[in-house]
N, CA, C and O of each residue as an XYZ file, in Angstrom:
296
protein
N     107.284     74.133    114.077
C     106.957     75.307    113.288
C     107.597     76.513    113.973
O     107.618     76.564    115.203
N     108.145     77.533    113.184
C     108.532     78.803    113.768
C     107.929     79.955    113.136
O     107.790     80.038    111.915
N     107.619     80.723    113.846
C     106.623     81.954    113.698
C     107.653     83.537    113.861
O     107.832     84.198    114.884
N     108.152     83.769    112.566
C     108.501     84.979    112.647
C     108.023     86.906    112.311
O     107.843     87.515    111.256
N     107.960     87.353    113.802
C     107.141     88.600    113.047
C     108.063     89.890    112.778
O     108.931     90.269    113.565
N     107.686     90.643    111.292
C     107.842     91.454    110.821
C     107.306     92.571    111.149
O     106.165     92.530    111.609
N     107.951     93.801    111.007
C     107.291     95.175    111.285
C     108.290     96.584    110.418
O     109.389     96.905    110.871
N     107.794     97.162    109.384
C     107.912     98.026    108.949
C     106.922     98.950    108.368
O     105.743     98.827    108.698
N     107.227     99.718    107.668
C     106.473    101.285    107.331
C     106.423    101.506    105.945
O     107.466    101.557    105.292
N     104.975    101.686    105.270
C     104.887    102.536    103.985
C     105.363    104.293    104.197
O     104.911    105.006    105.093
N     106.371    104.741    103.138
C     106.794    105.840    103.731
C     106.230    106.806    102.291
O     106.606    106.555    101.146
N     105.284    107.909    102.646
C     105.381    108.743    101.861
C     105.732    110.087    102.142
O     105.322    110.648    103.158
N     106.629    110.766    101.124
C     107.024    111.838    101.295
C     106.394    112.828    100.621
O     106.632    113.938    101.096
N     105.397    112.817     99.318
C     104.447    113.714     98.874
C     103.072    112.960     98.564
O     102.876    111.748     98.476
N     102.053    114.168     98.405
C     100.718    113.575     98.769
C      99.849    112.533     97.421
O      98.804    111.895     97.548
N     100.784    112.680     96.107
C     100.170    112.606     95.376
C     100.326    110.656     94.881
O      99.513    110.085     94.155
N     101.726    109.905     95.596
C     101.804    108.746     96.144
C     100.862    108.020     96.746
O     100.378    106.988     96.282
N     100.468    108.729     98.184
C      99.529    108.031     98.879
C      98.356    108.241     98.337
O      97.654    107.284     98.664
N      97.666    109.087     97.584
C      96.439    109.258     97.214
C      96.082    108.428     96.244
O      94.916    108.100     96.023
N      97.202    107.993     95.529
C      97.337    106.657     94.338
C      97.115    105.445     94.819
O      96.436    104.664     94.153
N      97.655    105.056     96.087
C      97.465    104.082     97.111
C      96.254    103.772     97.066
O      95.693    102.918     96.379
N      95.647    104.845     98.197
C      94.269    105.089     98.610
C      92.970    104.602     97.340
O      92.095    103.736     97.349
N      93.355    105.555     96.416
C      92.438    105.417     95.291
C      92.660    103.768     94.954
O      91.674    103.238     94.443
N      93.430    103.197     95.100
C      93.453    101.655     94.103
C      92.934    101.166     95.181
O      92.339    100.142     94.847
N      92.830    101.354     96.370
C      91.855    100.426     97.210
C      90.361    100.847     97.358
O      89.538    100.361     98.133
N      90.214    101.669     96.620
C      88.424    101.932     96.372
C      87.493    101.036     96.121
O      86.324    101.210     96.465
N      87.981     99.802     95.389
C      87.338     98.783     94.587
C      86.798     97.939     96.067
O      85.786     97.244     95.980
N      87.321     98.018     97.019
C      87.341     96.912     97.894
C      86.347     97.489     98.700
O      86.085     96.757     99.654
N      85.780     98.393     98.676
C      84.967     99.227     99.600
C      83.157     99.265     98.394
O      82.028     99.620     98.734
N      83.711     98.683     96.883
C      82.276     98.935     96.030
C      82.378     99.963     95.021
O      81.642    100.095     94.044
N      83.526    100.796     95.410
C      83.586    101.799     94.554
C      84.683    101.437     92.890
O      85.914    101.435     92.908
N      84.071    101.243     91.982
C      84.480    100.658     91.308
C      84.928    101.327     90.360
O      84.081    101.953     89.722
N      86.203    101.432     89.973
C      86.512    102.295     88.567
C      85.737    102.968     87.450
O      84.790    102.372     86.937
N      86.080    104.136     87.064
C      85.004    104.377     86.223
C      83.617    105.007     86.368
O      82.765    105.237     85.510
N      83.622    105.247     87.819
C      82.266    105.285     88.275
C      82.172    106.464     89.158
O      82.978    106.710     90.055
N      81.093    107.212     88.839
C      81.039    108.515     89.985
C      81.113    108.338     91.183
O      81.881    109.222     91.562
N      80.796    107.738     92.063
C      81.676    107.204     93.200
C      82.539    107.127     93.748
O      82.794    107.396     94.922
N      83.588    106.422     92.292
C      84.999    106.335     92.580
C      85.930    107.392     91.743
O      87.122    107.685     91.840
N      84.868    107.844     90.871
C      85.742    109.643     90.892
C      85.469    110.435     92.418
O      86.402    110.734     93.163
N      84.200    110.679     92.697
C      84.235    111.661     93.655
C      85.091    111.330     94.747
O      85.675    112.259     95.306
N      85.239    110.325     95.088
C      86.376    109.403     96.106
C      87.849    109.988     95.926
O      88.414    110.834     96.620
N      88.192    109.485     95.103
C      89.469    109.959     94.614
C      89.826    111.426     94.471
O      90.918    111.940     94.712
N      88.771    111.985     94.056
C      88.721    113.358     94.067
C      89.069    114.244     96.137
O      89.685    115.267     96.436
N      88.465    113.407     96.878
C      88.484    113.751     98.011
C      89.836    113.231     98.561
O      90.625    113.964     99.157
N      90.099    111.605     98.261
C      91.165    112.012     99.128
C      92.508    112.231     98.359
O      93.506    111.780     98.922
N      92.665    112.788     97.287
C      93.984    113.606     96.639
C      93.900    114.963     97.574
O      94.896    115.445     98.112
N      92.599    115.498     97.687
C      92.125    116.745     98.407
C      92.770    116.618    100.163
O      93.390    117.415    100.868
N      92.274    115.250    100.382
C      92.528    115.402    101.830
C      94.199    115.059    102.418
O      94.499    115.343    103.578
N      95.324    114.345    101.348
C      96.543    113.795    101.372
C      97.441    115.627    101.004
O      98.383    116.128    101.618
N      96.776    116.105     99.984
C      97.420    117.489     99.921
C      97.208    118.325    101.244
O      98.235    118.698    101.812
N      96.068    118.637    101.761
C      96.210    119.122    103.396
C      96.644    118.341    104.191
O      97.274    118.952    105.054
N      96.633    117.107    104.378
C      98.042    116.567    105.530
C      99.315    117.287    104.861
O     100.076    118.052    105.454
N      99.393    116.944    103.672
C     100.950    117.233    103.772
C     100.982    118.801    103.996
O     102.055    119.250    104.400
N     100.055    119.594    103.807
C     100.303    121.101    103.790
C     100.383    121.278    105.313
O     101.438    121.728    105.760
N      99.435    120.989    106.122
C     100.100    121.016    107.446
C     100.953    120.514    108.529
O     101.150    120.930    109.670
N     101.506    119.294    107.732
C     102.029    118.543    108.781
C     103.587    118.102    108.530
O     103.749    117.717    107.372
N     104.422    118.075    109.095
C     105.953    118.123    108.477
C     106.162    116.250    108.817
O     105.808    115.442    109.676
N     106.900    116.263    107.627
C     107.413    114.676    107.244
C     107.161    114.460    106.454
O     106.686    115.102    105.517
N     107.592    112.756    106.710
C     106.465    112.024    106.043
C     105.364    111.333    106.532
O     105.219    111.378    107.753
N     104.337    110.539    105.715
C     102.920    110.161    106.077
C     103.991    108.222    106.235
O     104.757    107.559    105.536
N     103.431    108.135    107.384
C     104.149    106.960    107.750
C     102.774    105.483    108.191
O     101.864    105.472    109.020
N     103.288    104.326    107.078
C     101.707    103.563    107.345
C     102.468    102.238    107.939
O     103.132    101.345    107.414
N     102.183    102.442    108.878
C     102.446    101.151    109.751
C     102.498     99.606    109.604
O     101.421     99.085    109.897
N     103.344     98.852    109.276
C     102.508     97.650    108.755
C     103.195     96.694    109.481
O     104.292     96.962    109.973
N     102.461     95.165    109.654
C     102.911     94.152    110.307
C     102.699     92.963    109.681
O     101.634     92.739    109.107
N     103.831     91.958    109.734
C     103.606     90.656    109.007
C     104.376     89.483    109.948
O     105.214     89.775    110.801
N     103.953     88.131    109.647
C     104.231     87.657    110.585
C     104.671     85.646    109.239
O     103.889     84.786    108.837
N     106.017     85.780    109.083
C     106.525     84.380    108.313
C     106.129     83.071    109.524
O     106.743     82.849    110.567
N     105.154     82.477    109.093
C     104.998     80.866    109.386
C     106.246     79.899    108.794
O     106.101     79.835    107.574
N     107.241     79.242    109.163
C     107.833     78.277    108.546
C     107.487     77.002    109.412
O     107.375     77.126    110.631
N     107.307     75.710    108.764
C     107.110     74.263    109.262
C     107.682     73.295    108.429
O     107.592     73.528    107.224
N     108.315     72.145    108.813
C     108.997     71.251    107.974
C     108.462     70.072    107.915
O     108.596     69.897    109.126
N     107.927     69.020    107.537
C     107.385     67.648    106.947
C     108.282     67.417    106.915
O     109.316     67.738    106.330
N     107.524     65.974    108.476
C     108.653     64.941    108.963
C     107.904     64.218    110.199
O     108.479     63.338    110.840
């Protein structure tokens, strides 16, 4: 078997990308579409992705790591 690892970056350059992100992973936390919860959620972090980007120069850079298993039968 060979084990290859990966490493690159979600890159955003305005806030209104990552907050789209953010918001579609609400569900996984309970907060479920449709639902005051997951408005007020969304509502906060569009709020909180517009002040990163207002103070901070770049982009919002998300780290990510993966790692390909290959094995052959024999």
């Amino acid at each position: 078997m060979t084990e290859t690892p990966y490493s690159g970056h979600l890159v955003f350059r305005h806030p209104s990308p990552l907050a789209a992100l953010a918001e579609s992973l609400l569900g996984f936390y309970g907060l479920l579409r449709g639902t005051e919860g997951h408005r007020r959620a969304a509502a906060l972090l569009r709020t909180e992705a517009r002040t990163w980007f207002e103070a901070n120069e770049g982009p919002w850079r998300d780290v990510k790591g993966w790692t390909v298993f290959a094995a052959t039968a024999g």
